[in-house]
N, C-alpha and C positions, 0 to 999 in steps of 0.2 A: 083317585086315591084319597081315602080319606084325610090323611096328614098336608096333602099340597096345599100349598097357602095359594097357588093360580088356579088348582080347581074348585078352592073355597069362589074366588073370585068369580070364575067363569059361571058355577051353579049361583050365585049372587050370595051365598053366605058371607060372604064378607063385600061390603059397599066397595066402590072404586067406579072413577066415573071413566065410562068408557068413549073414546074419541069414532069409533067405530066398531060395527059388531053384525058380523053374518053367520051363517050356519057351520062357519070352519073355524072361524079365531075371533078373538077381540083385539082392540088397541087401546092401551091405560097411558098415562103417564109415567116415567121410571120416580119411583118415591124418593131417588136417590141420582140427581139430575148429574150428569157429566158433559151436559150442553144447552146452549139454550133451550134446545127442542130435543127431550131425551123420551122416547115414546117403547114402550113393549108392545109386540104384534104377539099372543098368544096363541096356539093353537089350542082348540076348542078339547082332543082328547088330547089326555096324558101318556105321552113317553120322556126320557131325556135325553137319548142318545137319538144318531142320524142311526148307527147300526140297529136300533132298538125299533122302526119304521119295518112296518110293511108296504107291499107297490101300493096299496091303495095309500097307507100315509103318505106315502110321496107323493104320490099323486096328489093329493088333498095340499101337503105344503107348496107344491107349484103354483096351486091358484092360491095361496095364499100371499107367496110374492109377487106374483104376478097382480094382488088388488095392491100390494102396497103401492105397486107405482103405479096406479090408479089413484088412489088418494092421496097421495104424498102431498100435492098441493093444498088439499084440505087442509093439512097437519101444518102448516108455515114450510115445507120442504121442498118448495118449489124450487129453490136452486142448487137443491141437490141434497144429501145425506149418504153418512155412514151406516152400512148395514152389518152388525156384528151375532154371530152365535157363539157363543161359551160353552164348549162341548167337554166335559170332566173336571178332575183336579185340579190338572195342570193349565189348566182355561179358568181355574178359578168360578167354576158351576157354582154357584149359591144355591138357585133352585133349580131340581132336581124336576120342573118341565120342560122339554124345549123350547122356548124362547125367544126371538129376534129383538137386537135391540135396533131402533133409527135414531140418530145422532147429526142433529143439524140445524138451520135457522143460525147459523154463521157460519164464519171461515174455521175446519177443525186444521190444525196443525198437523202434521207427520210426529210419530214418536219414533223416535231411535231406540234400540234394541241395544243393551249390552251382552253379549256373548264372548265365555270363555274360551281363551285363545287355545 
């Protein structure tokens, strides 16, 4: 799409050093860190919903988590990390490609949820 700021990234239009990079996704750094190790796994084409996948994109994001725990140690997240997607609005989607974020390279906390009663 021409407007996505990850598939400026992905065609290299816009610089971003990538920590990894195969024929299905990249891994950048999050520009906007919420852990020591705050990394995006991109997939290579554009959609932004899971509904918006065809079986071959699924297929294709399987081996993509599937490398993540392959390299994870590469990235500092050898003892582990959080794996988050942001799917819409209400997920607070900023960009509008799907996404993975990996959050780790320390101990992350539990957040509590407030819900109205």
């Amino acid at each position: 799409m021409d407007d996505c700021i990850f598939c400026k990234i992905v065609a290299g239009d816009i610089p971003a050093k990538k920590y990894y990079e195969d024929e299905l996704m990249i891994v950048i750094a999050d520009i906007s860190p919420k852990a020591e190790k705050h990394y995006l796994a991109i997939p290579k084409k554009h959609y932004k919903l899971f509904s918006e996948m065809t079986e071959a994109d699924a297929a294709d994001l399987g081996k993509c988590i599937r490398k993540i725990g392959e390299i994870a140690p590469s990235l500092g997240l050898e003892n582990g990390f959080r794996f988050i997607v942001n799917q819409g609005d209400d997920a607070e989607q900023t960009v509008f490609h799907l996404h993975m974020h990996l959050l780790g390279g320390q101990k992350l906390s539990t957040h509590s949820y407030k819900r109205d009663a």
